[in-house]
Each structure stands twice: as structure tokens, then as C-alpha cells.
N, C-alpha and C positions, 0 to 999 in steps of 0.2 A: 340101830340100823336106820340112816335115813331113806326117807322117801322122798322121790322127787315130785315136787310139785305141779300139776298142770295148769298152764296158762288159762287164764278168763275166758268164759265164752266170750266173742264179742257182743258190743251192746247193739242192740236193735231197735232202730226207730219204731216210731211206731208211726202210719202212714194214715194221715187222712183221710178219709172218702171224699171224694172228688164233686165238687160241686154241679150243680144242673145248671144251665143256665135259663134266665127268667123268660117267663113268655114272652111275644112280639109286644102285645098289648100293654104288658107292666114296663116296658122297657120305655114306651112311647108316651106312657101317662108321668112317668119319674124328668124325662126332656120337658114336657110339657110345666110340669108345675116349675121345675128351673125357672124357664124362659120366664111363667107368669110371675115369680118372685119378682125375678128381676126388674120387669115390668112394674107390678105393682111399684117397687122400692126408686125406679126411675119415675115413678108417676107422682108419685108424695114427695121426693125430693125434688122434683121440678115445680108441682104446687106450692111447696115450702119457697120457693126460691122466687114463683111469681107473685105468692102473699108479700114476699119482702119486698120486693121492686116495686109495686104498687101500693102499698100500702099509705104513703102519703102523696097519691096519686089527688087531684081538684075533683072536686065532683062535678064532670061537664053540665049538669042541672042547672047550674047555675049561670051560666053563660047567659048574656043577652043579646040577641039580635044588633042591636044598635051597636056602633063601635065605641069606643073610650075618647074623647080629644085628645090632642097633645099641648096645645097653646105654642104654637107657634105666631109668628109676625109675619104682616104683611107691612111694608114701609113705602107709600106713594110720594109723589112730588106736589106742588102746590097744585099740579092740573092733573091729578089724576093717576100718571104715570106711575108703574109698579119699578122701585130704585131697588129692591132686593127684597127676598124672604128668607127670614131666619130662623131657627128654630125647627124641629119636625112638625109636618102639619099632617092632617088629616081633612079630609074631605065630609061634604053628608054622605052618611050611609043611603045605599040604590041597593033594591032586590033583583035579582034577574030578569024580572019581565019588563025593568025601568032602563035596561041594557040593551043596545043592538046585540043582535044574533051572534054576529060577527064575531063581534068581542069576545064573548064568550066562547066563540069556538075557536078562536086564537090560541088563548090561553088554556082552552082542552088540546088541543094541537100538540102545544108545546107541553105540557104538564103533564097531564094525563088522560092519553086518547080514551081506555076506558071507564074512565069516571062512573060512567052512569051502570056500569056493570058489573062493578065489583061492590065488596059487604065493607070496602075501607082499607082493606090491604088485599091487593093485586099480585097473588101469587105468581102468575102468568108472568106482569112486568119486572118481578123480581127476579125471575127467573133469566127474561130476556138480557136485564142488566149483568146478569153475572155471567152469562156468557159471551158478550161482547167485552164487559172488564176481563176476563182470563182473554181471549184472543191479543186485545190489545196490550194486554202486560200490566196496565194499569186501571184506573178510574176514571171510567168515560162516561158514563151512564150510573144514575141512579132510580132506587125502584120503589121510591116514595108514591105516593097517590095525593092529590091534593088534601086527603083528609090526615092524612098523614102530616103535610107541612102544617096544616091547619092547627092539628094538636103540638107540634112540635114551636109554632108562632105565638100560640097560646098559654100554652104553660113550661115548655122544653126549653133546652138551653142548646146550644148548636152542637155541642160537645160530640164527636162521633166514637159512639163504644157500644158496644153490646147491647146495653143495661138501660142505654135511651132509647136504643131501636126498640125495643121488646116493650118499654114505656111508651115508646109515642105508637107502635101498632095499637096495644090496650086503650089507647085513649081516641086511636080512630076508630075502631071499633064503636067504642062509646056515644062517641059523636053517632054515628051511623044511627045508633039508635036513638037518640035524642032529637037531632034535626031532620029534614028531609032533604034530599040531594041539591033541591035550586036553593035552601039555607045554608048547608056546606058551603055551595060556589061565592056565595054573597057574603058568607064571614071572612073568608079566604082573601076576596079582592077587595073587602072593606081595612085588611089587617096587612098586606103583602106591602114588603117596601117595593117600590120605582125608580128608587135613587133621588137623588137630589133635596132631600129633606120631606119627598114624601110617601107619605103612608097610605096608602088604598087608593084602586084606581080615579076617583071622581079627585083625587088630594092629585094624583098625576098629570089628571088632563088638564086640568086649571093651570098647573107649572107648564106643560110643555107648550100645550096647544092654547090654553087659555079661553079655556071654554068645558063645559060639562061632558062625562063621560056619554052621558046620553046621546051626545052630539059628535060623536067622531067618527072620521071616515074609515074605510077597512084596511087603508095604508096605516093609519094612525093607528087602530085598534091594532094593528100587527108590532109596530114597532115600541107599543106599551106591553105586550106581551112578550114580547122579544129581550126587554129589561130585566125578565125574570131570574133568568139565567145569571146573571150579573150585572145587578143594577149600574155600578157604578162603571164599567167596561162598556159598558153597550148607551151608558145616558147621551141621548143628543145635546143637553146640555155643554158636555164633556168634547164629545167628537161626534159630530152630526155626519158623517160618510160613514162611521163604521156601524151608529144606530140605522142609519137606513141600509146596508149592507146585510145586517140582521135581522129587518122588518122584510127584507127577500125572502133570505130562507124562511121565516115564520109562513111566510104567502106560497112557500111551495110545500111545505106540510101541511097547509088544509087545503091545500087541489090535493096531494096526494089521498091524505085521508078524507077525501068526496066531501070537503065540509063548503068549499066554492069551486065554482065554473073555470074551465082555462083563461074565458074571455073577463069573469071578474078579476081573474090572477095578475094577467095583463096590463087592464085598466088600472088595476092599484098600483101596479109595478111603476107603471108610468107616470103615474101625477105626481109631482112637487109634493111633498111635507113641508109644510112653514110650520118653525118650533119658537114659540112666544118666548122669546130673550127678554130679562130686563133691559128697561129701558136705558137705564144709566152705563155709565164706563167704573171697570172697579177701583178706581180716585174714590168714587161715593162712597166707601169703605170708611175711609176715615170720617165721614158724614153721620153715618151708623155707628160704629162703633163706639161713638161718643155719647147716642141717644138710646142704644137697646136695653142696659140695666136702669133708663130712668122710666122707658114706656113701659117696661114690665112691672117696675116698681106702682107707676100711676096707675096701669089698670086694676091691679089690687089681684088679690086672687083667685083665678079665674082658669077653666079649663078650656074654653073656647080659645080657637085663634083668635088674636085680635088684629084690624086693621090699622096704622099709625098713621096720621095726618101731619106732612111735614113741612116745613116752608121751603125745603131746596126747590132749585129749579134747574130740570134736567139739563137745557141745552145752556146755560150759564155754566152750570158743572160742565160740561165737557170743553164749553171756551175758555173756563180755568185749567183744566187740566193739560187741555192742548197747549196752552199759553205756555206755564210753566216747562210744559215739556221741551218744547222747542227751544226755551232760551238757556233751558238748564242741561241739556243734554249736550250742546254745542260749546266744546272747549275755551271759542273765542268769544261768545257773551257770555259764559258762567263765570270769566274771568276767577279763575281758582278757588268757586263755591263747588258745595257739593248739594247742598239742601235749598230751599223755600217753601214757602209756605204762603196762603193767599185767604183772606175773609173776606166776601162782598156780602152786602148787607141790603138791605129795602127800606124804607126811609121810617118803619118803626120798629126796625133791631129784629128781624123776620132774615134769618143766613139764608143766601140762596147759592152759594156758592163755599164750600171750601175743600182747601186741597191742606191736605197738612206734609206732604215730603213729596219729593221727584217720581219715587215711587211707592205704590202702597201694598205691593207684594215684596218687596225687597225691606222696606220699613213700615211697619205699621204706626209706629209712633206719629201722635197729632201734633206737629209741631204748630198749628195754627191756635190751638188749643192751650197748649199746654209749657211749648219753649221759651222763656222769659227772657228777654235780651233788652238791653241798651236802646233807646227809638233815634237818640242823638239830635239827631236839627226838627226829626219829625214831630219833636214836642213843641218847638217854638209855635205852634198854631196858638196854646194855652197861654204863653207868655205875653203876646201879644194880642190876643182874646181881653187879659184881664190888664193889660193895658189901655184898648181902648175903652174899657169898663171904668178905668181910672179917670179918663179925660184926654188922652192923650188921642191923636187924630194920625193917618197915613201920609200925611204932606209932612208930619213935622219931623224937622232934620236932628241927628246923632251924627256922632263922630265916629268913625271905621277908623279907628288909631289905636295902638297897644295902650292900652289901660290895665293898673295893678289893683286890689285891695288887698291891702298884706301882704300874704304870700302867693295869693293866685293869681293867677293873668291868663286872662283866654285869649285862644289867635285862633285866628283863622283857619280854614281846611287847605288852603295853598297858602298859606303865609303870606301874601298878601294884602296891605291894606288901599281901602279909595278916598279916605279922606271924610267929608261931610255928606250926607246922604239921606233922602227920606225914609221914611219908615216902611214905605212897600220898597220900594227899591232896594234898602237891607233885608227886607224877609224875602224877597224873591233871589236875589244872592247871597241867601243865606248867610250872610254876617255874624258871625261869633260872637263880635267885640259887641256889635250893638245891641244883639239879645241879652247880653249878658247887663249892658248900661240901662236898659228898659228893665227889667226884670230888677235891679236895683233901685228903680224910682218909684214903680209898681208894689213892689212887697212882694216875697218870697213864698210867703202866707197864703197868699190872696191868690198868687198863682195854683199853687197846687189846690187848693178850696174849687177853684174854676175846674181844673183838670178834673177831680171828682165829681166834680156834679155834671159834668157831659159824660162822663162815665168811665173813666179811670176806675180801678178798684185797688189796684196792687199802690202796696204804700210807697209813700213820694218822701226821700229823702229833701227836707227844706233846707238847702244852703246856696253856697252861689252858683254851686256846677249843676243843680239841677235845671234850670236855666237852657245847659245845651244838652241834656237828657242823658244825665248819668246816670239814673235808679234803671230799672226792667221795670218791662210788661210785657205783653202776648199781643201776639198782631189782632186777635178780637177783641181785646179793651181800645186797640187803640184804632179800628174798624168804627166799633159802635159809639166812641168820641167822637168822630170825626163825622161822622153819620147827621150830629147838630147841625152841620156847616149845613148839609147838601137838602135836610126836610123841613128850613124854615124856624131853626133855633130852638126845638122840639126835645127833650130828652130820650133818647132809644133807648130801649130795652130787647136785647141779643136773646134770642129764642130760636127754637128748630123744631117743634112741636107744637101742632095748633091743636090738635082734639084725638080724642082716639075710639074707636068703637070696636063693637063685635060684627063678626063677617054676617051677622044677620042685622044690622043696622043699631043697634043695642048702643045708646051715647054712656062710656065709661068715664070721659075724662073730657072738661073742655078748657084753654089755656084763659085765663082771664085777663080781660084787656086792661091795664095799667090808665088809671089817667091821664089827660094830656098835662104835661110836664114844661112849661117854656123857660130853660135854661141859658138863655141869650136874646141879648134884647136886640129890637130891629136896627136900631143906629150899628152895633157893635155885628151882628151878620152880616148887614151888608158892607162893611169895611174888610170884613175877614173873605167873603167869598170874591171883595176886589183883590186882596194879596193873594189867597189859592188861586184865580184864574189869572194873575197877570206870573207868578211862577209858575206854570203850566206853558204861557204863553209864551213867555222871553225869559225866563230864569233858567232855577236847575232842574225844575219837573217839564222842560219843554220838550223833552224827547219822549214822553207820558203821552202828552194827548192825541185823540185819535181827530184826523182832519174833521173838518167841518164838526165839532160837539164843541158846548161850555161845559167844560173839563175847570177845576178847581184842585190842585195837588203839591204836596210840599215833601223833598226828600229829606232823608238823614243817613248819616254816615255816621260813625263810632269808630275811636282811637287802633289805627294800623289796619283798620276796613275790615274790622270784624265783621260788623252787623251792616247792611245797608238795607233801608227801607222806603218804602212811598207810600203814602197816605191818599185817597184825594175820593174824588167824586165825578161822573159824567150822567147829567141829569139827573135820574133821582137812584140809580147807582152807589154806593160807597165802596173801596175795597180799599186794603191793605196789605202791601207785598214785604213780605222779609227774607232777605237771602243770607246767605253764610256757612259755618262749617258747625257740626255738632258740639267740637271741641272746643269750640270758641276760637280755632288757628285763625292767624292773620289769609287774610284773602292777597289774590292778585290784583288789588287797587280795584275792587267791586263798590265800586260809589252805589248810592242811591239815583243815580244818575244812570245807571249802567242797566246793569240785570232786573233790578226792582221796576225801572222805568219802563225795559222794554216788556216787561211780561203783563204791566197795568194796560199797556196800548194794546198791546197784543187779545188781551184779553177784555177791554173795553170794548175792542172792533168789532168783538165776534157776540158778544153777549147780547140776549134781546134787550131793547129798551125796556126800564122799568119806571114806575109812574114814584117814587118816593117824593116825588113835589114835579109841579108840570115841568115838561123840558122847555117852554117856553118863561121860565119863571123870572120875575123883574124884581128891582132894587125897591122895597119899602121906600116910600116918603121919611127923609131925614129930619130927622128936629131942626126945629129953628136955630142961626147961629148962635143965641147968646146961651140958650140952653145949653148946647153941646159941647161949648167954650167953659161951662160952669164942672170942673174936675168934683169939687166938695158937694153938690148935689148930686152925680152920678154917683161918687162912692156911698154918700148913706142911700140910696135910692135900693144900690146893689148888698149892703147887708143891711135894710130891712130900716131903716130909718125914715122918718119921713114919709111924704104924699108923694 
């Protein structure tokens, strides 16, 4: 018989006792040690983090008072005049007591009103700044302290991140403790740029104002503090209404901040600022730029600026500049040039003048320097140089008729011929035919030997076409040849550096004078400076001289008026004009008569007189005629034979 089973009791949990909960006190000690974990664990990993960021922090200790040079240039004219400075410069270091008041409160003004009150980072101005950047949306304000830019000038890089700020606070700080507040102020405005290549304030005033920091008025001092902000925006260099617009507001933040009077606010507000501009036009560019890696090279190595002593001469440079300008700018005298170029010289190769293009912001290239072209007729000065060296005299007559040797035959620049003719009368009408018939009884040799030794350097093709100046040269070989004519038959030597020193009078370098050289004998000058002044006068360089001067000049022209040039001389003056196109294109019939001519006058007229031999100079005593008649004593005489 079964029995029916009964179902399971069911299972029963079994219930926990119910927890108490902790006292007040244990509740508030368990929050507490949290927080301080976390604390702690935020306080070693931020330590951790400021060990790493600074760890190859400078040791400000070592820092000197005095500031570092840069070696920058200063480059004057033969009188004094400042033609440009290159280079970053630095000034002598000044302590704040060797500072107007002024100054210095300018530049608290604008920098850091509380300098003197805070340990190096100004919570306060930090503060101020971030809530004017959130108002305005952007970055309007920043909340550096001078000690601040100080460390960041010093060893920082401009970079804006986190990881500098928190670097260059540590390093103002450091500073703090290292120097005392008027040393801060004085590393700061010995280190701050000013713009324009200089470095600390005494490097600024010398640029703007042209005189010591020590010495500036509270206009001045405003609108050097005013630079700070953006040196290059604000240089009066640059834009002189918007630095003085700047040096306002700097002048109404120290009335605001009680640092001057309304009535000194005023009086600043009102006086003139005059900002010491070089003296030169930027044409001197190409002047410089041809002499900056050889002065730096002479002075040798050196941390000081140095000063450069140069032979230009300011207001010559700007009568070449302007010359060129005018005739080269104007469609109907540049006659389808785009370029010239111009070398005047002083009667012992001392350049006071030159222009190498139209312009020197659009081209920097020196074509005076460095463009090598065809001189064409402007060479026949050498041919007939070492003709009359030969024996041959200015009254004796050639023929101006088509003549062959071979294959060549030279004509004329108008195809043209006159028949029988003297020897200045063909050099002053530039005669082809007859240079070409002189230059074959003279010796080909003999010519270019002459050319060299008045100072040609660029090698001289010897055959018949060199004659009417087929090789190149550069308008200053053929400046400083021609230079013989105008200083008394002298040898020039072409220079633009006379000395150089340090801004404390320190002699680095001085050019050494060349012996006198007489390249030309008296009979043979004074024939030559009768054919340069009689074409000047009635030839093809007659549209060259300036009234009332003895002007001595001889043009050239090259095959479809590539190149046209003019050579010559007015008193002790030399210069050389070359016109034409880079690409060597044919011009619009640009003679040497034309554009070269007018830019010698033009610029003869304007340039001061120079003494390269007296403007009143006269023709040496001639040899007797049998002498002079004797061709076979002149030429041993002239290579070195003979008494």
C-alpha cells in the first residue's frame, strides 16, 4: 500500500542582522583621508611633472649683468653720414639710475604696472587678463610680468603652451631671487627688441633718435616703449604717424597710472618727435650689399658692432640715383631700356657713387658691379691711348672709307662715310673705319697691354674687332680706366672701404694706400683729354656735358643698341653709364648718345664738385717736336727700353 508523499518544507533563508550604521565622526575621518589621498597622489604627480619640465631648466646664477653683443654694422659716408646699419645691434648696457624716470615708467606703464609688487608672477594681472580675453572672445591681454618676458628672452622660445608658461613662471621666480628689482628692469631693456635690428633700449635710441637713452625726452621715451608691443607695427622707422599715435596712448597710461602730470602729458603730446633716418636713399643698397661680407670678413672675429668707413658720398648717391631715375623711368628717354647702371669714382678709384639697376627694391642685382657687356666705341679711348704712345699725333689724317682685311670690314654706326679726317675729329665722330685703321698700325698687343694697365681686368680678346669693343667688362673696370684720363695719368685702384673700427674707437682694419702708379705719360694725356673734351664738346658725348664744366667723354653703342654707354670725366669726377636690357634684347635705337648721355649730365649737374685733380687743371708742357715726331723712341721708352 502506497503512501503519499509530502511535499518539502520550503527552504528558508536565513536573514542577516542588520547593520548599524558608523558614527558621525568615523563617517567624516573615512571622507577626509579620501580627499587627503587624493591630495597627496595630485601633489607627487604634479611634483613629478614640475621635476620633468624643469629639469633642464639654466641656472639663472649664471647670468651676467652686462648684455652679450651681436656684431652688428654701422656703414658711414666719407663725411661722417650714417648710409645704413646692418645686422642686429646692441647698445652699452645703462642700470636704471643711468635712465630718466620717465623711461622707465613708460615701460612699467605699458608692461607691468605692478612690477615692483609682485614675487615675479602677478596673480592679480593674470587674473585681469583672462577675464578681459573671455569678455572679448579672444586674446587681448596678456598676464606676463616683465620678469616673466625677461626669463622667457633669456632662455624660452616664444612657443605658447602650457609647459613654457609653467617654465618661464619657474624661471621668474628664480630671477626674483637672484637679482633685485632695478637688475630685472635693466636685463629686460638691455635684452627687449625695438625693432629695426635693435636690441635694448640705448641699441634703440641711437637708431631712432640718434643719441643715448640717457638723453631722451618723454615723447621719445613713450614711443620706445610703445615698440614693445610690436616692434615692427609700431617702428617709426616703418610708419612714423602710427609710432607717434602709439607713443599717445603710452602718454595717457602713465597720467592714468599717476606716473606724470596732465600738463606733462600735454607738453609731450605736443612737441615734434624727429626720428634720425639714414642719411642715404635705398639705391645705397647696392653700395652695401656688395661690401657687408667683405667688412665682416676684415674685421675678423669679433662680438662688438663694428663701425665701417666707406668712400660713397651721400649727396653724389642721390644725384645718381635721381639721374638714373628720371631718364630711365620716362618711356621716351629710356628709348626701349629697362636697366642702367652708373660708377663714379674720385681720382684714386675711392666709388662715391653707384647705382646698379632702376630700382633696388624691385632688383637687387648690381649691375654696376657685376653685368659684363660689350663697351663698343667706349673702348677706342685705349686704342688711341696706345697710338699716341706709338708716335702717332691728333692732327694726323685717316681715311673714313670702307676698308677690308680678309673677311672683316668695319662700318660705320650710320653707314656713313667722310672721307680723310684727323685723328680727334675721327674719335670725336666716332669713326669705326678709322679706329679700326689705327688700331692696325699700333698693334693689337699693345692696345690691350694699355687697356690693362689703366685697369681693365676682364680678359681682352686680341684681334681686329676688339678695336670697336667686342669682349665685355663691367661699367667699374671701365669707370676706374678711364679715371687715368681725369687724375693726371695716375693708375686707380677702385675701392669702397677706407678703415673700420669698433663703436669704441678700436682701429680693426685700415685700407692701405697703393703706390703712385703713372700709367700715361704727359704728351699722350694731354692729347687724350684734348679728343674726351673736344667729343663732349662738338661730337657724340655733346649732349653729356654739363654747361659751363671741362667735361672730357666718349660714347659707345654695340651691334642693334644693345648696350649703349658713356665714359668720361667733369673735374676730378669720373663716371660710367651703361644702359640696356638684362636679356641682352635689342633696344629702341638707345645710342650712347641718348640715355647714357642724358643720365652723365643729369647727374654731373647735381653731384658736389670733387677734387680728383684741380678743376682748374692745364695741359703739361709738350715735348719738343723732334722728340715727339721720333715713333721708335716713344715705343722702346713705353716697354721699358731705353733712357
Amino acid at each position: 500500500m502506497s503512501q503519499t508523499r509530502k511535499p518539502p518544507a520550503p527552504w528558508r533563508r536565513r536573514q542577516s542582522p542588520q547593520r548599524r550604521p558608523a558614527p558621525p565622526g568615523r563617517q567624516r575621518f573615512g571622507w577626509f583621508r579620501f580627499i587627503l589621498s587624493i591630495a597627496v597622489i595630485g601633489f607627487l604627480a604634479g611634483a613629478a611633472f614640475l621635476v620633468a619640465i624643469t629639469r633642464d631648466l639654466p641656472n639663472v646664477s649664471d647670468i651676467e649683468l652686462a648684455q652679450p653683443r651681436l656684431g652688428g654694422e654701422v656703414y658711414l659716408d666719407r663725411n661722417g653720414q650714417v648710409i645704413s646699419r646692418r645686422g642686429a645691434s646692441r647698445g652699452a648696457s645703462l642700470s636704471v639710475a643711468e635712465l630718466p624716470d620717465y623711461l622707465v615708467n613708460a615701460v612699467l606703464s605699458v608692461e607691468d604696472r605692478r612690477f615692483y609688487d609682485h614675487g615675479g608672477v602677478d596673480l592679480r594681472g593674470i587674473a585681469r587678463a583672462m577675464l578681459a580675453n573671455i569678455r572679448a572672445g579672444r586674446v587681448v591681454q596678456g598676464g606676463s610680468t616683465i620678469t616673466q618676458q625677461l626669463a622667457k628672452n633669456l632662455f624660452l622660445t616664444s612657443d605658447r603652451t602650457f609647459v613654457r608658461k609653467i617654465q618661464e613662471m619657474v624661471l621668474a621666480w628664480q630671477l626674483e631671487q637672484r637679482f633685485s628689482k632695478d637688475e630685472i628692469i635693466a636685463l629686460y631693456l638691455d635684452r627687449v627688441y625695438f625693432g629695426a635690428g635693435a636690441y635694448g633700449v640705448e641699441a634703440a635710441a641711437q637708431r631712432y633718435f640718434g643719441r643715448s637713452a640717457r638723453d631722451v625726452t618723454l615723447g621719445e621715451a613713450a614711443l620706445l616703449a610703445g615698440l614693445l608691443k610690436a616692434p615692427s607695427r609700431y617702428s617709426p622707422a616703418n610708419d612714423m604717424e602710427r609710432a607717434a599715435a602709439r607713443a599717445t596712448v603710452v602718454l595717457d597710461l602713465m597720467y592714468e597710472t599717476g606716473r606724470i602730470t596732465e600738463e606733462e602729458r600735454i607738453e609731450a603730446a605736443q612737441t615734434p618727435i624727429r626720428v634720425a633716418r639714414a642719411a642715404s636713399t635705398p639705391g645705397a643698397g647696392y653700395f652695401i650689399d656688395t661690401i657687408e661680407a667683405q667688412a665682416r670678413e676684415l674685421a675678423g672675429d669679433r662680438e662688438a658692432d663694428i663701425v665701417v668707413y666707406t668712400t660713397l658720398d651721400i649727396p653724389a648717391q642721390r644725384a645718381a640715383e635721381a639721374a638714373v631715375r628720371s631718364v630711365m623711368t620716362n618711356p621716351e628717354t629710356a628709348r626701349g631700356a629697362d636697366q642702367a647702371a652708373l660708377v663714379a669714382m674720385f681720382g684714386d678709384g675711392a666709388i662715391r657713387a653707384m647705382v646698379g639697376g632702376v630700382d633696388y627694391a624691385a632688383s637687387p642685382y648690381n649691375r654696376a658691379l657685376n653685368a659684363r657687356r660689350q663697351p663698343g666705341s667706349a673702348f677706342k679711348v685705349f686704342v688711341y691711348a696706345a697710338a699716341f704712345e706709338s708716335g702717332l699725333r691728333p692732327e694726323d689724317v685717316r681715311d673714313d672709307m670702307p676698308v677690308s682685311w680678309g673677311n672683316w670690314s668695319p662700318t660705320n654706326y650710320n653707314g656713313q662715310y667722310s672721307g680723310p679726317m684727323t685723328l680727334e675729329t675721327a674719335f670725336s665722330r666716332s669713326s669705326n673705319v678709322v679706329a679700326a685703321r689705327v688700331a692696325e698700325e699700333t698693334g693689337h698687343g699693345f692696345i690691350a697691354e694699355l687697356a690693362h694697365r689703366l685697369g681693365i681686368e676682364s680678359e681682352i680678346r686680341v684681334d681686329r674687332s676688339m678695336a670697336l669693343g667686342s669682349f665685355e667688362v663691367t661699367p667699374v673696370e671701365l669707370a676706374t680706366a678711364y679715371t687715368a684720363f681725369a687724375n693726371g695719368g695716375q693708375r686707380a685702384h677702385s675701392h669702397m672701404i677706407e678703415r673700420i673700427e669698433t663703436v669704441d674707437g678700436e682701429l680693426l682694419w685700415q685700407r692701405d694706400v697703393p703706390d703712385i702708379e703713372t700709367v700715361l705719360d704727359q704728351r699722350t694725356l694731354s692729347w687724350m683729354r684734348r679728343l674726351l673734351e673736344t667729343t663732349a664738346r662738338s661730337g657724340t658725348a655733346r649732349f653729356a656735358a654739363p654747361p659751363g664744366t671741362v667735361t672730357g667723354a666718349k660714347t659707345g653703342t654695340t651691334n642693334d643698341n644693345r648696350d649703349a654707354w658713356i665714359a668720361g670725366y667733369t673735374g676730378g669726377l669720373t663716371a660710367a653709364v651703361w644702359v640696356g636690357n638684362d636679356d641682352s634684347s635689342p633696344t629702341d635705337r638707345a645710342a650712347g648718345s641718348g640715355p647714357p648721355a642724358a643720365i652723365f649730365r643729369a647727374f654731373m649737374t647735381a653731384a658736389p664738385p670733387e677734387a680728383g685733380v684741380p678743376a682748374n687743371w692745364t695741359e703739361p708742357e709738350i715735348p719738343d717736336e723732334e722728340e715727339e715726331r721720333d715713333p721708335i723712341s716713344s715705343l722702346l721708352s713705353r716697354i721699358g727700353v731705353g733712357g
